[in-house]
N, C-alpha and C positions, 0 to 999 in steps of 0.2 A: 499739528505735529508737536511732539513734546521732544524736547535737547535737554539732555544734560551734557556739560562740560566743565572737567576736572573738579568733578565733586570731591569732597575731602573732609575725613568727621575724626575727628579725635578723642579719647577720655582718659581722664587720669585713673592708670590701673597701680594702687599700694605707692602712691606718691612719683610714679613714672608716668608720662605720655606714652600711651598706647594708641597706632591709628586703627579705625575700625573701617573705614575706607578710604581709599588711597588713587586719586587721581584716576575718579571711572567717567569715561565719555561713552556717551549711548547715543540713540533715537528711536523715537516710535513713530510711523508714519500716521497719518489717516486714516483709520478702518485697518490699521496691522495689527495681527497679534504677536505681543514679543512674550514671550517665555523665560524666565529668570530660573535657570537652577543650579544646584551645586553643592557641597557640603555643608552638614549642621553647623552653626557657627560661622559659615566664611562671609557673611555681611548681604544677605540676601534683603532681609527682611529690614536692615538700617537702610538699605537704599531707600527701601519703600516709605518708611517713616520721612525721612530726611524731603523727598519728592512732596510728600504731602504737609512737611512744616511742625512736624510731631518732634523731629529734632531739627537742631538746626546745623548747618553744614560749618565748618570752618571755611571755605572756598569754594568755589566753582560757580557756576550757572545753570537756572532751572531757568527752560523758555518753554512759552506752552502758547505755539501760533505765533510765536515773536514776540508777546510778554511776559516779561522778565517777572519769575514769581518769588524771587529769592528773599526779597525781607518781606512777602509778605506772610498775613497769619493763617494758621488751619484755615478759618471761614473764608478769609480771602481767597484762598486757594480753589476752595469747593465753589463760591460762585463764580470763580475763570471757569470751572469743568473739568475740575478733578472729583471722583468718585472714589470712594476708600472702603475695604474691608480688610480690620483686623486681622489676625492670626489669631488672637484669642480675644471675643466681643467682650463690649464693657456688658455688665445688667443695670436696669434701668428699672429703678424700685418706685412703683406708684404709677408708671406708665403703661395703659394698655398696647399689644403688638400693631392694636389698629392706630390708636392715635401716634405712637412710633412710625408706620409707615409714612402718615400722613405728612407728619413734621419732615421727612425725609424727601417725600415729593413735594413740600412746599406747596401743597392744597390740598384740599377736602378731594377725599378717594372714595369711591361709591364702595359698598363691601364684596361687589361683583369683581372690583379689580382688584383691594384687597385677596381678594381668594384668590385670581389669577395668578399673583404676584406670589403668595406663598403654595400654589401649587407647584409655582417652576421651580420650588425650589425643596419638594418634598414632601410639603406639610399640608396637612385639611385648615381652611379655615374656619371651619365651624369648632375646633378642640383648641385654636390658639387666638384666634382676634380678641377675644374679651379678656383674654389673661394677660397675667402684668410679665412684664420681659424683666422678668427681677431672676437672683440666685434660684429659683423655684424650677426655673428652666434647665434641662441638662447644656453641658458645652457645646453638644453637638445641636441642640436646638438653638440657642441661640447665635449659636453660629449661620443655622438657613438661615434665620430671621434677619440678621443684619446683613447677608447677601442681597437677600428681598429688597430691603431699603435700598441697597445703592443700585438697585435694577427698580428701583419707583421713579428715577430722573432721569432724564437724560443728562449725559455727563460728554467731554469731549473725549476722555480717558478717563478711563475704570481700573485701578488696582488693587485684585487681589492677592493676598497675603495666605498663601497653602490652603485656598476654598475647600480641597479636599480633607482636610485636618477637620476629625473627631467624627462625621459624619460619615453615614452606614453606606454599604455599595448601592442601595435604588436609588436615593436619593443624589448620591454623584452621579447615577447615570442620568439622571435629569437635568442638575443643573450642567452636565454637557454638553446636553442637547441643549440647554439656553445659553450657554458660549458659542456653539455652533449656529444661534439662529443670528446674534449679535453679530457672529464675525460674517455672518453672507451677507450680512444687509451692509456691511460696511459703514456704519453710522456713528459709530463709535471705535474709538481705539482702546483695548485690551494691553492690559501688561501681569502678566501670572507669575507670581513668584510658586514654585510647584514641585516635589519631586516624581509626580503622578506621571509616567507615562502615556498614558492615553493625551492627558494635558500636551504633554510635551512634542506628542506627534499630531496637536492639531496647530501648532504655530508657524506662521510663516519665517519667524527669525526665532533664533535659540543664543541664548548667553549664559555661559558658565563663569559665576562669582565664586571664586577663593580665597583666601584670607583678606577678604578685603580690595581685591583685582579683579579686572576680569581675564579671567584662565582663557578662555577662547568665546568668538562669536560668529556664527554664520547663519543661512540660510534653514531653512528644514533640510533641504536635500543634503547639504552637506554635512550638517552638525551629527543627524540620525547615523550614520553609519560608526562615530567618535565613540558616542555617547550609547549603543546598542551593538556594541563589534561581538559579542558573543549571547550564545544562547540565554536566557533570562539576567543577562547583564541591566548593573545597575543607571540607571541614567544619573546619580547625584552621587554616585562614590559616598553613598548614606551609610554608615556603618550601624543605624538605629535601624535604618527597615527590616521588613519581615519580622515586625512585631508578633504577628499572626491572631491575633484579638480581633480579626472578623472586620474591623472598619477599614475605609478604601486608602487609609496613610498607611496599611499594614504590610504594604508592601509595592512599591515605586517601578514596578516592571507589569504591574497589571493591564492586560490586554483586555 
């Protein structure tokens, strides 16, 4: 089970203290998927950071099973069983996607499961294991590809950072399907930062961040009717979506 309690992050914006979150208490159970979403900007994505050690919190507490992760570092973090994907992946110049997988599962991956791994998430293995996961790769492909990796481990908790961001609608409808096979088995806990619809109504809890708060949380049953009260209403009060550029961030009401 992962707690956060009265997390709190601060930065100096033009010589002022600016907070960028502000006294947020959460939890993730067991095998729950919780759902983060809400407006561009209201600190979605610093939660996410801050949870994995990418920033560090001015206050609160990270417990993940009852230990405390809060001074610890990124790595430290990832061997308790935390699993992380970007919002936007690093490139990694001179490394093949196969030997990236592997480093990611922490042993030698036959190329039978390599493919597996980037099937679920879109991709042939036969056109990307020998290639190098450097600038060469579009956003939206290296975007599957560091999915991939964090579905090459088991983790205790997995978070995603807008998994739908830059990628085309097949390949979301897959990696769906492999959120959906994750959360039946219950073997892992899920945390989605997301303004995807479909995402939003596959979670058992839902939480709306704003400027750095949390604006409201509840259940699916209860949050769904808040966040979808009218006909293609938006679930993130996103004033960017409906980009209409064809990929699945083009529009946050997608059924």
């Amino acid at each position: 089970m992962l707690e956060v309690k009265h997390l709190a992050y601060e930065v100096i914006d033009n010589g002022n203290p600016r907070k960028l979150i502000d006294d947020v208490s959460f939890s993730v159970g067991d095998g729950e998927m919780l759902v983060i979403t809400g407006p561009n900007g209201g600190g979605k994505s610093t939660i996410a950071k801050l949870l994995m050690g990418i920033e560090k919190a001015d206050a609160g507490e990270i417990l993940l099973d009852g230990q405390d992760l809060s001074s610890m570092t990124i790595d430290e973090r990832a061997n308790a069983g935390i699993g992380y994907a970007f919002q936007q992946p690093p490139a990694f110049k001179g490394m093949t996607v196969e030997r990236l997988l592997q480093l990611a599962a922490g042993q030698p991956l036959t190329e039978a499961v390599c493919c597996e791994l980037l099937s679920s998430v879109g991709m042939c293995a036969r056109e990307y294991l020998k290639r190098e996961a450097d600038a060469t790769l579009s956003g939206g492909e290296r975007k599957r590809i560091e999915i991939a990796t964090v579905l090459a481990k088991p983790h205790k908790i997995c978070i995603f950072d807008e998994p739908e961001a830059g990628i085309d609608l097949w390949s979301f409808s897959m990696l769906v399907k492999r959120f959906e096979e994750i959360h039946r088995t219950k073997k892992e806990s899920l945390l989605l930062i997301s303004h995807q619809e479909k995402i939003i109504r596959m979670a058992d809890r839902i939480l709306v961040v704003n400027d750095g708060k949390i604006q409201d949380v509840g259940s699916r049953e209860e949050m769904l009717p808040k966040l979808f009260a009218g006909e293609g209403g938006c679930a993130c009060m996103n004033e960017d979506a409906g980009k209409g550029d064809g990929s699945c961030e083009a529009g946050c009401s997608s059924r």
